[in-house]
LUMZAVEX-158012 format. One record per atom (N, C-alpha, C): y, z, x; residue in one letter. Coordinates in steps of 0.02 Angstrom, whole numbers, padded with zeros to 5 digits, always signed. Layout:
<atoms>
YZXa...
</atoms>
This chain:
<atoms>
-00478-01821+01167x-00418-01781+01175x-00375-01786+01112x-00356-01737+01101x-00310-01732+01028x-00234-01739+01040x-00201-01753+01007x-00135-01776+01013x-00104-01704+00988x-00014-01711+01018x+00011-01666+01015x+00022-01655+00920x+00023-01592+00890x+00065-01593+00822x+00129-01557+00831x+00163-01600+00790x+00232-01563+00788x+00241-01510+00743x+00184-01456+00772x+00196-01373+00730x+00245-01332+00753x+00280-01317+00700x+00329-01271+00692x+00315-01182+00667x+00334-01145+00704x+00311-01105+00704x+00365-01035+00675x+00344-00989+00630x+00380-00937+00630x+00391-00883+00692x+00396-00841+00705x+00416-00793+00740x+00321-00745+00737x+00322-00735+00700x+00240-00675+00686x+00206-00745+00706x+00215-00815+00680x+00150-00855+00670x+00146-00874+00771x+00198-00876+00805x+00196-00903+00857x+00154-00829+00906x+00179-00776+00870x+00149-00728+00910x+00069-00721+00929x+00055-00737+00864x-00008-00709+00843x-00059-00783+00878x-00018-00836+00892x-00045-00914+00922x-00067-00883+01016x-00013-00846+01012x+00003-00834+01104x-00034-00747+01095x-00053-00716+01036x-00094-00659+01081x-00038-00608+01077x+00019-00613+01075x+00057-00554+01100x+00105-00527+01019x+00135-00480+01024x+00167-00450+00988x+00258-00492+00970x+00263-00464+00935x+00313-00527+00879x+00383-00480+00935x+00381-00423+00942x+00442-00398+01008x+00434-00436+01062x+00382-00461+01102x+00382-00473+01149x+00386-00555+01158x+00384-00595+01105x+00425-00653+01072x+00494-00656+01078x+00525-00616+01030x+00598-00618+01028x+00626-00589+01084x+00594-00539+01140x+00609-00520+01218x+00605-00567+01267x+00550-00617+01253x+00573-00656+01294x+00610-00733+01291x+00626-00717+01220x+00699-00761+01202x+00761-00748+01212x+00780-00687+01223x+00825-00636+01235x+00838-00641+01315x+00797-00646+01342x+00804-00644+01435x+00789-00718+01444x+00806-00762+01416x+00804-00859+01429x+00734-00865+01455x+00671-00852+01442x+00612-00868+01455x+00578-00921+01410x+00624-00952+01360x+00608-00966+01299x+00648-01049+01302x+00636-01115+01295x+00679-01148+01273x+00719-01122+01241x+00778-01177+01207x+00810-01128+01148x+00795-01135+01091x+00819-01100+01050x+00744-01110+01003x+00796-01126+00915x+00771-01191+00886x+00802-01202+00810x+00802-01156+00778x+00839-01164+00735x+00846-01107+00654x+00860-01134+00597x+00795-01139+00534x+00817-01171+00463x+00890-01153+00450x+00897-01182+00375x+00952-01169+00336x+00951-01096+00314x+00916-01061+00316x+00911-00980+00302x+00907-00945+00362x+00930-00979+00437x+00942-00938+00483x+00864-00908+00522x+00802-00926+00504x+00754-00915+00531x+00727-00948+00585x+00708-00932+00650x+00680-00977+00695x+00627-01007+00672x+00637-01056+00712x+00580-01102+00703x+00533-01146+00774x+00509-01100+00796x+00468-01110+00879x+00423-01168+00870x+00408-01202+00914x+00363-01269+00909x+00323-01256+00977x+00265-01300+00997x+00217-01307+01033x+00257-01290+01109x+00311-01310+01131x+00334-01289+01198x+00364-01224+01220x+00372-01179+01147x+00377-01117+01147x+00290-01082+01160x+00246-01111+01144x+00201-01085+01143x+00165-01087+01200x+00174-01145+01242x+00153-01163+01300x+00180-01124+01338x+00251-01118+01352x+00290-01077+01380x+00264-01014+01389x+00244-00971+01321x+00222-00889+01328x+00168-00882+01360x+00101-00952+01357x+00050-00937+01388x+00051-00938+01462x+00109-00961+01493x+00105-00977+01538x+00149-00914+01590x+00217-00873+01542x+00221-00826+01563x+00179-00783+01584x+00116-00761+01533x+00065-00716+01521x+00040-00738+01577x+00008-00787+01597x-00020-00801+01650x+00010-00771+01725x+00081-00763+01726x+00086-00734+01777x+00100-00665+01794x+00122-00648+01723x+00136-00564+01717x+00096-00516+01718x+00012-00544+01714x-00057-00538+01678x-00061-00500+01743x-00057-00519+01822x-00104-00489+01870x-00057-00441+01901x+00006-00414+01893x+00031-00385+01966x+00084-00413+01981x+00105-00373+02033x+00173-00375+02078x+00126-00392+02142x+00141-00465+02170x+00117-00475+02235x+00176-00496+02293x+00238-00460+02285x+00308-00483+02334x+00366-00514+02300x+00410-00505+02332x+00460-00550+02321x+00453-00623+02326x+00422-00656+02400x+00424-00724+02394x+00386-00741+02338x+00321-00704+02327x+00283-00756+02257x+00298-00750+02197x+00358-00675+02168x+00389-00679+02108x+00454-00739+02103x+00486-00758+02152x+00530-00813+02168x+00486-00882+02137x+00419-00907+02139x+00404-00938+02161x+00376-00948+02069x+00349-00880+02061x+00337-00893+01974x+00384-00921+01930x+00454-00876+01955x+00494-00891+01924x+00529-00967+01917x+00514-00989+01966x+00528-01055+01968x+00488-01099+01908x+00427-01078+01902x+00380-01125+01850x+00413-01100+01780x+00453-01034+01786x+00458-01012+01718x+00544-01059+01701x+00565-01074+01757x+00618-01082+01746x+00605-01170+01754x+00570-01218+01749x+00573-01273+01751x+00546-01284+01688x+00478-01230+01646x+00453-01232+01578x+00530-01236+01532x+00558-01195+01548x+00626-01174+01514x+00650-01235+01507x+00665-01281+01548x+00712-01359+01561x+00650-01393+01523x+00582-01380+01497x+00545-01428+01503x+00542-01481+01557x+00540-01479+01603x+00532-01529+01662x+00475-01497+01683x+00404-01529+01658x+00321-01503+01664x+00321-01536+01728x+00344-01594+01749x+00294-01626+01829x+00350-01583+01868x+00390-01536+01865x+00412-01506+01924x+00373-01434+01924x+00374-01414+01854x+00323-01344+01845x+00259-01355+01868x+00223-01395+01867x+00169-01427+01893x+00142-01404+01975x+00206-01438+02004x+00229-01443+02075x+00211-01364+02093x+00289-01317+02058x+00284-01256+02054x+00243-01224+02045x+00189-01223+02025x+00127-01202+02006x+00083-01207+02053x+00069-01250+02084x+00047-01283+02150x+00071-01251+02204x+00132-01244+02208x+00174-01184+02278x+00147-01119+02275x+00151-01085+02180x+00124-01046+02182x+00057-01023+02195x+00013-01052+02186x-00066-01040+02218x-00069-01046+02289x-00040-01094+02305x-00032-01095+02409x-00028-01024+02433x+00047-01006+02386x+00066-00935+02424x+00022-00882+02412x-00022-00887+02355x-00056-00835+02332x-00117-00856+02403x-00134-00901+02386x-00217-00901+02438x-00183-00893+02509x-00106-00910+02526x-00083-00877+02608x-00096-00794+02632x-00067-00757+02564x-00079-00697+02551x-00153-00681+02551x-00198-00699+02523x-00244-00683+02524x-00299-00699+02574x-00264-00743+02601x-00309-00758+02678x-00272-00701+02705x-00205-00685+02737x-00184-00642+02749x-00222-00572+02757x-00241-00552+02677x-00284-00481+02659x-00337-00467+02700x-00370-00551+02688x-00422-00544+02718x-00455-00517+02783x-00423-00554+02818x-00378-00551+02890x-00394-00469+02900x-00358-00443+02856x-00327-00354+02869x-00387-00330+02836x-00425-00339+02791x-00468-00311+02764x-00538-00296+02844x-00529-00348+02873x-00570-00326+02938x-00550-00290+03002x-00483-00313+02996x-00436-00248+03053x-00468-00172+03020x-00451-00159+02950x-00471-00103+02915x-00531-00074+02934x-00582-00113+02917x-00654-00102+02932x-00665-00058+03016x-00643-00110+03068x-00653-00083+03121x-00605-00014+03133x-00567-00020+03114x-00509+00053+03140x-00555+00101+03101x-00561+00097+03026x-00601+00137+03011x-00662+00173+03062x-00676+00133+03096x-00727+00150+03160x-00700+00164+03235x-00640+00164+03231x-00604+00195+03285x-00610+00114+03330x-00614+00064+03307x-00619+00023+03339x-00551-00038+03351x-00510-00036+03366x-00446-00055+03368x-00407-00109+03430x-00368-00146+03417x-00369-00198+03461x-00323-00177+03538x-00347-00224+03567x-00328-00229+03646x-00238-00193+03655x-00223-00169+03708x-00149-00178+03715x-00118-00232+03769x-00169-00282+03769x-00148-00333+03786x-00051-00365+03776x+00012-00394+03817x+00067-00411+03795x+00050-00494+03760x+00044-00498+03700x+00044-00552+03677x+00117-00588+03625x+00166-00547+03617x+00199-00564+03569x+00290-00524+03570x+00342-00552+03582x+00395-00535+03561x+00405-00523+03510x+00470-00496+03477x+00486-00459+03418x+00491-00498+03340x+00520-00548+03368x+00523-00622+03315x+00448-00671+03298x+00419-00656+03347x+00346-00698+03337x+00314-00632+03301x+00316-00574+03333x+00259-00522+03280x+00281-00535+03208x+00343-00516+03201x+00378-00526+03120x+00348-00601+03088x+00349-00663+03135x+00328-00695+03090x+00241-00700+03093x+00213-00689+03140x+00155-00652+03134x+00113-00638+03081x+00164-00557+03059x+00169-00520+03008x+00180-00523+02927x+00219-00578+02922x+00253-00610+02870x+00305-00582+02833x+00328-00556+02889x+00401-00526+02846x+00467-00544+02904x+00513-00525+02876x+00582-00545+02925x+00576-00481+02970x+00630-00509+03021x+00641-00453+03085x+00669-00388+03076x+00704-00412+03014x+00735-00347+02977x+00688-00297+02960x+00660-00319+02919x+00588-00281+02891x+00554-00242+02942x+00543-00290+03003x+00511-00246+03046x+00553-00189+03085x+00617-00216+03105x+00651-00152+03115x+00661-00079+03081x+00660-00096+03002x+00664-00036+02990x+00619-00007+02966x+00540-00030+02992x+00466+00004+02972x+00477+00029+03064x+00510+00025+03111x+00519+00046+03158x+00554+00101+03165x+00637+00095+03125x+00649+00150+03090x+00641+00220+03077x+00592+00186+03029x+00540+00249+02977x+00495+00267+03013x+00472+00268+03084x+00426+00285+03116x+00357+00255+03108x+00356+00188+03066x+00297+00194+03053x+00250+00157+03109x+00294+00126+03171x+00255+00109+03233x+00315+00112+03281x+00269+00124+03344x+00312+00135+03390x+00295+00076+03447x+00340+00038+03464x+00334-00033+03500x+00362-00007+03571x+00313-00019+03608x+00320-00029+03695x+00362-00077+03712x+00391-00045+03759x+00436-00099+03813x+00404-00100+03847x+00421-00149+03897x+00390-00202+03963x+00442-00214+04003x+00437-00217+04066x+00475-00284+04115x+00527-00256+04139x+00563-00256+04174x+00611-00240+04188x+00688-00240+04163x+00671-00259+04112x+00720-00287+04051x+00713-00216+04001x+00646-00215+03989x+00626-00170+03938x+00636-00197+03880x+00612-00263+03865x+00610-00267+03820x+00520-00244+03758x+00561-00262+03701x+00498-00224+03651x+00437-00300+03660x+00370-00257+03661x+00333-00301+03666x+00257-00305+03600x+00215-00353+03602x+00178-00317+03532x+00121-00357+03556x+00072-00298+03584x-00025-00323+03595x-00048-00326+03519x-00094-00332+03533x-00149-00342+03473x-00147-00281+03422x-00149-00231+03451x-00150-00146+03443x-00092-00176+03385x-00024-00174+03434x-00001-00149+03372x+00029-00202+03310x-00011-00257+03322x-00019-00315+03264x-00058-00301+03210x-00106-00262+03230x-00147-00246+03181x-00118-00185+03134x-00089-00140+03184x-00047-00110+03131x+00014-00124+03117x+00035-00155+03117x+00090-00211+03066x+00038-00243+02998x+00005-00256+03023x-00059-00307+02980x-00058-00233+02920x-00075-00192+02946x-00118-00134+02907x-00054-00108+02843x+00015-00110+02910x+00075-00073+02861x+00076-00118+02801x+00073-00178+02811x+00115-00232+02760x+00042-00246+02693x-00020-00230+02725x-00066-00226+02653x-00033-00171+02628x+00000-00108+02660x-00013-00048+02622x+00059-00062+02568x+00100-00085+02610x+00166-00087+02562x+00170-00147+02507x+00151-00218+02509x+00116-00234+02470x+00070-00208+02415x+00026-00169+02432x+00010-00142+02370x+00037-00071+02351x+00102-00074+02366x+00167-00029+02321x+00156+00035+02347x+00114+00061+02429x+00137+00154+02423x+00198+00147+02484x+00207+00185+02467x+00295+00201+02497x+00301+00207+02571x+00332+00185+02598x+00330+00204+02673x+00313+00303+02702x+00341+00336+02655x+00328+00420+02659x+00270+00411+02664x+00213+00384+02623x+00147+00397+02599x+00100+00353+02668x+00147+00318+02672x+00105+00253+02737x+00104+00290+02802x+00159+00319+02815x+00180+00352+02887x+00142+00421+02860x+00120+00471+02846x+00076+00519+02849x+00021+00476+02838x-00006+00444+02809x-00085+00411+02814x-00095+00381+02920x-00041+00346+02918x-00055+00350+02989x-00057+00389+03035x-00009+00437+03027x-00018+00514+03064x-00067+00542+03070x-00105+00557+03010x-00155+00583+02997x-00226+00531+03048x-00216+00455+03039x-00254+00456+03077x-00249+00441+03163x-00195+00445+03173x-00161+00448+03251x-00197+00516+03281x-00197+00562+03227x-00202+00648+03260x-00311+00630+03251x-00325+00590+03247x-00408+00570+03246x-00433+00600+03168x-00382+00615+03120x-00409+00649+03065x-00458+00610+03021x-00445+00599+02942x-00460+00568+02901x-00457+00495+02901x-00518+00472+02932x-00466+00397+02942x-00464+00367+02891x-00407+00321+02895x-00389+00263+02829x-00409+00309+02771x-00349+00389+02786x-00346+00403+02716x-00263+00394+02696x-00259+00369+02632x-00184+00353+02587x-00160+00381+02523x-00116+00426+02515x-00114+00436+02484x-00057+00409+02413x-00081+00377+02352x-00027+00354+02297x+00021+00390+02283x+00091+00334+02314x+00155+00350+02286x+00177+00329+02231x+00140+00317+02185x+00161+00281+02133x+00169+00313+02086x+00184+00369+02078x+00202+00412+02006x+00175+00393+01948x+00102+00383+01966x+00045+00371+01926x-00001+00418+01893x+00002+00439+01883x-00067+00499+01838x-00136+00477+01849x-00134+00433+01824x-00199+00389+01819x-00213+00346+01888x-00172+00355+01948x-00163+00340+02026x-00142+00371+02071x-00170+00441+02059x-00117+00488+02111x-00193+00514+02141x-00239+00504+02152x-00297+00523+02210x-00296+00502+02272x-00315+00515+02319x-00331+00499+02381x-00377+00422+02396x-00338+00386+02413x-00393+00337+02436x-00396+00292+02500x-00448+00275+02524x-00444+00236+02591x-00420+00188+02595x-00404+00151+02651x-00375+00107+02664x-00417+00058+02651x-00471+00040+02661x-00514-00002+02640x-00528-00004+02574x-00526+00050+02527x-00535+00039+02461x-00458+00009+02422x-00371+00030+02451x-00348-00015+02428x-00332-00081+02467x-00377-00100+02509x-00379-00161+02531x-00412-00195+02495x-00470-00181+02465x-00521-00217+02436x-00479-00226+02356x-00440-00186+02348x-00413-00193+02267x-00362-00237+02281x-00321-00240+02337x-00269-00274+02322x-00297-00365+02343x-00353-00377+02372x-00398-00440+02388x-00406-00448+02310x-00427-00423+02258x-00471-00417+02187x-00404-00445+02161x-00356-00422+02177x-00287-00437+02133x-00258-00495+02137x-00277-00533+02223x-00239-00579+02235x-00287-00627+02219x-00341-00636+02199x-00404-00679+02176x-00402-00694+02098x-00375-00645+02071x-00345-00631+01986x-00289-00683+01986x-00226-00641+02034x-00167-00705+02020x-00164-00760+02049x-00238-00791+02085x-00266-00847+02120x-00270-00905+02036x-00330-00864+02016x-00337-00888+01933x-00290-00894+01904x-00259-00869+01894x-00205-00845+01839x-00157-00915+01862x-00162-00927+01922x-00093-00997+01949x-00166-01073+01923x-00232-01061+01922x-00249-01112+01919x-00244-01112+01834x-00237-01059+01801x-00241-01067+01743x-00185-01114+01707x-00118-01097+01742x-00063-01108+01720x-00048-01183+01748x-00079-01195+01809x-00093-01289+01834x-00108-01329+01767x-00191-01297+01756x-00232-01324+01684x-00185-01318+01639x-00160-01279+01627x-00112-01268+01558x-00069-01365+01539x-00019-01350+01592x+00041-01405+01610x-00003-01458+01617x-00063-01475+01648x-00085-01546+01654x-00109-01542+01587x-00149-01514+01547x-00190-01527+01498x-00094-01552+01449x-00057-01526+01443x-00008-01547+01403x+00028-01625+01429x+00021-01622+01497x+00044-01679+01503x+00005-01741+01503x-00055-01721+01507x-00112-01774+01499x-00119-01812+01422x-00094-01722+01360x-00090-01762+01303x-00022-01803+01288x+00042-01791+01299x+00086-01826+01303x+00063-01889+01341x+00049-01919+01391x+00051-01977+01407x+00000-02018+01358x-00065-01980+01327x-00127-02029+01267x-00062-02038+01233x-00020-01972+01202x+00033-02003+01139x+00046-02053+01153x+00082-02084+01212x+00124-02119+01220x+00098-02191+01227x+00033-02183+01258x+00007-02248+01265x-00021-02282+01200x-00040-02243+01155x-00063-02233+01081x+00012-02278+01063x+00060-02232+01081x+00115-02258+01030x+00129-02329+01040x+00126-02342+01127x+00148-02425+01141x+00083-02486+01104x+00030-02457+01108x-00012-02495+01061x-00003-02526+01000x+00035-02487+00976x+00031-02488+00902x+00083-02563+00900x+00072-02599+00852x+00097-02659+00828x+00173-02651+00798x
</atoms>
């Protein structure tokens, strides 16, 4: 194992270390992604090895996607403990972050087979298994959330009992299951609620169409085909969190040889 050097880096030289463009250096010095960073006697930065660590480790998470709010919270945390340099809490953070990613992606999974069968008209029981607060957490979103995909029409929940209160079988867990892959991978509730229409009326099944004001994403596609992409994505930023683990241990592994190196010495 090689010991740390205390390289100092220009602005182009740190870019060109991390892969990326000399703007996107000084951008993310500009938005505190950056320790803070020295300047010679002629006013020039001067970036060192924890600036560099830092960018690879951004890249690492910016690299795959938008996978939610809770798991951009959760990056940001590693970006914001790199920032303090405090590596055994980024570490930690890094560690939360892969949990949540492989929760999500068991999650997909999960829905990637609800998908399969509906695709075949094959769809679950209306069995009463679940109140409004257990589907939501179920589901993995707040009660809020689910109210206003209730809202938007995009399911319609049975009452029961003499109470009348709202109740949730299997049926319509699975489409909760189905809404939250689709919104997750970013099409709009407009685009979600006609894909289900369409297949409520026995049409096209698990067809979706991109809201994403994409050019290069504005075709028709099944529900199973962006199920299977958004599984591909969460397996990417699966890597991408083990990358950024490796990153922080391999640095802290060489800091502690320094150190033991250093108490050696006479």
């Amino acid at each position: 194992m090689t010991a740390l050097k205390p390289s100092v880096f220009r602005t182009i030289d740190l870019a060109r270390a991390a892969g990326v463009h000399v703007n996107t250096v000084r951008f993310y010095e500009r938005i505190g992604f950056l320790s803070p960073v020295d300047r010679d006697d002629n006013g020039y930065r001067r970036f060192d090895h924890r600036h560099l660590l830092q960018i690879r480790i951004i890249r690492c998470v910016y690299a795959h996607g938008w996978f939610g709010r809770r798991i951009r919270e959760a990056s940001d945390r590693i970006i914001s403990h790199m920032v303090a340099w405090r590596l055994d809490p980024a570490l930690d953070a890094a560690d939360d972050y892969v949990r949540l990613l492989q929760a999500e992606l068991n999650r997909a999974t999960l829905t990637a087979d609800i998908l399969q069968r509906w695709a075949q008209r094959r769809r679950g029981d209306h069995d009463v298994i679940m109140n409004f607060s257990q589907a939501a957490r179920e589901t993995g979103v707040t009660v809020e959330v689910l109210r206003n995909w209730e809202r938007n029409g995009l399911i319609e929940i049975p009452r029961e009992g003499p109470n009348r209160k709202r109740v949730f079988s299997r049926y319509e867990l699975e489409r909760l299951g189905i809404i939250y892959l689709l919104r997750q991978a970013r099409f709009s509730m407009a685009s979600i609620l006609s894909s289900l229409a369409e297949y409520d009326r026995g049409g096209n099944a698990g067809l979706v169409r991109s809201a994403l004001d994409d050019p290069e994403n504005c075709e028709d596609a099944t529900w199973i085909c962006v199920g299977e992409r958004w599984i591909a994505a969460l397996q990417s930023g699966i890597g991408g969190g083990f990358e950024i683990a490796a990153l922080i241990r391999e640095h802290l592994n060489q800091k502690y040889a320094n150190q033991k190196h250093a108490n050696r010495k006479p």
